[in-house]
C-alpha positions as CSV (number, residue, x, y, z in Angstrom):
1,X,11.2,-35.4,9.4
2,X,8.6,-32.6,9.7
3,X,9.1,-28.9,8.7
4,X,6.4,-28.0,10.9
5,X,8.5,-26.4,14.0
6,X,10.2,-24.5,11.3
7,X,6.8,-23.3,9.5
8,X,5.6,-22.6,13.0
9,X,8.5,-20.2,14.0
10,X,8.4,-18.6,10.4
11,X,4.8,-18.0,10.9
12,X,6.0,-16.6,14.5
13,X,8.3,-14.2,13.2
14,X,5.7,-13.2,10.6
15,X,2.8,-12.0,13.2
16,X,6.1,-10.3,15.1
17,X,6.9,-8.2,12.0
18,X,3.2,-7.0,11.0
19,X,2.7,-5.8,15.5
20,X,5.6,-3.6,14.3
21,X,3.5,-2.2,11.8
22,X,1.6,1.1,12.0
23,X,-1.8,1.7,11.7
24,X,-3.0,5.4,10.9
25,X,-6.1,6.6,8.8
26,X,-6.1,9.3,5.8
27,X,-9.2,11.1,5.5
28,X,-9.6,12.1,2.1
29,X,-12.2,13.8,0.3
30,X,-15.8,11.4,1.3
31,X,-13.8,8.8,3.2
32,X,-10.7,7.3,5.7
33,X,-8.4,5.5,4.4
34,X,-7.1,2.9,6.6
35,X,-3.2,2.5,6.1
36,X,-0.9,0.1,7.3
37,X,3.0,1.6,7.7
38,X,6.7,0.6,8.9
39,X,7.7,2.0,12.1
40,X,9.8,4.2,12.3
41,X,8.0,6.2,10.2
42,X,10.3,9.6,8.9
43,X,9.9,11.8,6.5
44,X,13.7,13.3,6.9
45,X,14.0,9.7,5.4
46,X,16.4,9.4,2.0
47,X,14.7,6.2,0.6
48,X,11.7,6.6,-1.3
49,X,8.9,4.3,0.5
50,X,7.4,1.3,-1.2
51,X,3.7,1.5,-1.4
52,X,1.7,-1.4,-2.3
53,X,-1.7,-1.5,-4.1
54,X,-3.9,-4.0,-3.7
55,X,-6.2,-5.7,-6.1
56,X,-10.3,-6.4,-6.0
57,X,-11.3,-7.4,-3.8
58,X,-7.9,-8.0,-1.9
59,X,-7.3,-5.9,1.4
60,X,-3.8,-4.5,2.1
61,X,-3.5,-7.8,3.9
62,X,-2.7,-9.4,0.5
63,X,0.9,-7.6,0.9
64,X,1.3,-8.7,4.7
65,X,4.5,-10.8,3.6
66,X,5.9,-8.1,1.6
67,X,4.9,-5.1,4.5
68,X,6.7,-8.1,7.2
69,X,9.5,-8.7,5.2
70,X,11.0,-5.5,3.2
71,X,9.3,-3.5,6.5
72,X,12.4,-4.8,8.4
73,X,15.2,-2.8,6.3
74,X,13.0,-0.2,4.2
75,X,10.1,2.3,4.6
76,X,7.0,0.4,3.3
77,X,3.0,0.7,3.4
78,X,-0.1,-0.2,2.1
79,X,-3.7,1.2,2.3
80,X,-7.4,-0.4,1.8
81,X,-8.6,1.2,-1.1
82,X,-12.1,3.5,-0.6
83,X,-15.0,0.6,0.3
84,X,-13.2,-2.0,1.7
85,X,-11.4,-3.3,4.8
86,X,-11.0,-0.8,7.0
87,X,-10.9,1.9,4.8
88,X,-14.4,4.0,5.3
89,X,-16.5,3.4,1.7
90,X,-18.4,6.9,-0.2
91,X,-21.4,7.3,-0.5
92,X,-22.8,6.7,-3.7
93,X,-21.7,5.6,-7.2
94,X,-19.6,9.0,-8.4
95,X,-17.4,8.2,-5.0
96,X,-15.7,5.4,-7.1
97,X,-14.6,7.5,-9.6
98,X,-11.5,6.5,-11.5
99,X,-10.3,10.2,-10.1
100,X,-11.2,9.5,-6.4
101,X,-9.1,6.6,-6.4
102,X,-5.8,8.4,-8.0
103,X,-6.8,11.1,-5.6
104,X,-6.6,8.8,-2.5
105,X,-3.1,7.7,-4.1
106,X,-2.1,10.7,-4.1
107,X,-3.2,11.3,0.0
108,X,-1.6,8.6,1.0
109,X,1.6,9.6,-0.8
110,X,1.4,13.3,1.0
111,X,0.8,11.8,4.2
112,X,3.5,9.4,4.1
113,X,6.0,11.4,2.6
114,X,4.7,15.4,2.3
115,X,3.6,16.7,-0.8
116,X,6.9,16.9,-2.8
117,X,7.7,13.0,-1.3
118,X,7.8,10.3,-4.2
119,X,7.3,6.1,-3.7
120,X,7.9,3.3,-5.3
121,X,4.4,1.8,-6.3
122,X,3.9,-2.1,-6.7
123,X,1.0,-3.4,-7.6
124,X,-1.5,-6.3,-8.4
125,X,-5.0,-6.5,-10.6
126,X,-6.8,-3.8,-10.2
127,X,-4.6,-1.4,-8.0
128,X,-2.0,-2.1,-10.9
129,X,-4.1,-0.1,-13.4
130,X,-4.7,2.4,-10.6
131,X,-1.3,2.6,-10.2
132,X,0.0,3.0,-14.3
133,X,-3.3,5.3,-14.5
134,X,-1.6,7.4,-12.0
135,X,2.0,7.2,-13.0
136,X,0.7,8.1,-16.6
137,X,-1.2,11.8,-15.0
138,X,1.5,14.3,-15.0
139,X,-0.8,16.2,-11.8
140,X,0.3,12.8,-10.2
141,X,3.8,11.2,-12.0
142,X,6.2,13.3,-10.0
143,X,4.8,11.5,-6.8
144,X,6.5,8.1,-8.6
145,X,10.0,7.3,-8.1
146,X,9.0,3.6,-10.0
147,X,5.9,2.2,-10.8
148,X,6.0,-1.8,-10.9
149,X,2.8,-4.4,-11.3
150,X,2.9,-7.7,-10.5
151,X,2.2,-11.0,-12.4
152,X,-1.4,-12.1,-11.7
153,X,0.6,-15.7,-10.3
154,X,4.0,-17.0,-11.2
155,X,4.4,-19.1,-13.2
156,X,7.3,-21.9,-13.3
């Protein structure tokens, strides 16, 4: 017997889940940050949102399960870091600055949750070590409620 109706209405349910999702853009500093939100968005919200970080050179779609499924229950995002997807890319080689990228952290946070909002971060490859370079700043640590990487693939 098949599991292909049952793949097919999981995959269904999937692409319902990310059209709930909200698309906004962050300008900040030399560039617009394309990021991808649950709906309803509110900041009078008590739950800290999860915010995922993406790895090179992933898109925020590499989180599109996560986004679907955790959106459903709990205030989640993601972002294309500066250069790639959607996100707007600087101009020249000081725009990829370690700093840049914590700042655009940082703008995403503010705009999702104001400037005294914190997030859970999770993260993969290379937007885990922007993530535990950013956790470890104290400009930037009070904007983390947790800071969580994950394994590169898991293993059984």
């Amino acid at each position: 017997m098949s599991e292909r109706p049952h793949d097919d209405q999981a995959r269904a349910d999937l692409h319902a889940e990310l059209a709930r999702l909200e698309h906004v853009f962050v300008a900040h500093e030399d560039v617009s940050l394309h990021v991808v939100r649950s709906r309803p968005w509110d900041r009078g919200e008590r739950r800290a949102p999860v915010l995922f970080l993406h790895g090179y050179p992933d898109t925020l779609d590499t989180w599109s399960l996560q986004l679907a499924s955790l959106g459903q229950s709990h205030p989640v995002a993601a972002f294309d870091q500066r250069g790639v997807g959607r996100s707007t890319a600087p101009t020249g080689r000081k725009g990829y600055a370690f700093e840049r990228y914590l700042g655009d952290i940082e703008a995403v946070i503010d705009d999702l949750t104001g400037p005294e909002g914190q997030v859970h971060l999770v993260a993969h490859d290379w937007g885990a070590a922007l993530a535990w370079m950013f956790a470890e700043q104290p400009r930037y640590a009070g904007g983390c409620a947790r800071c969580r990487s994950s394994p590169d693939r898991t293993r059984t």
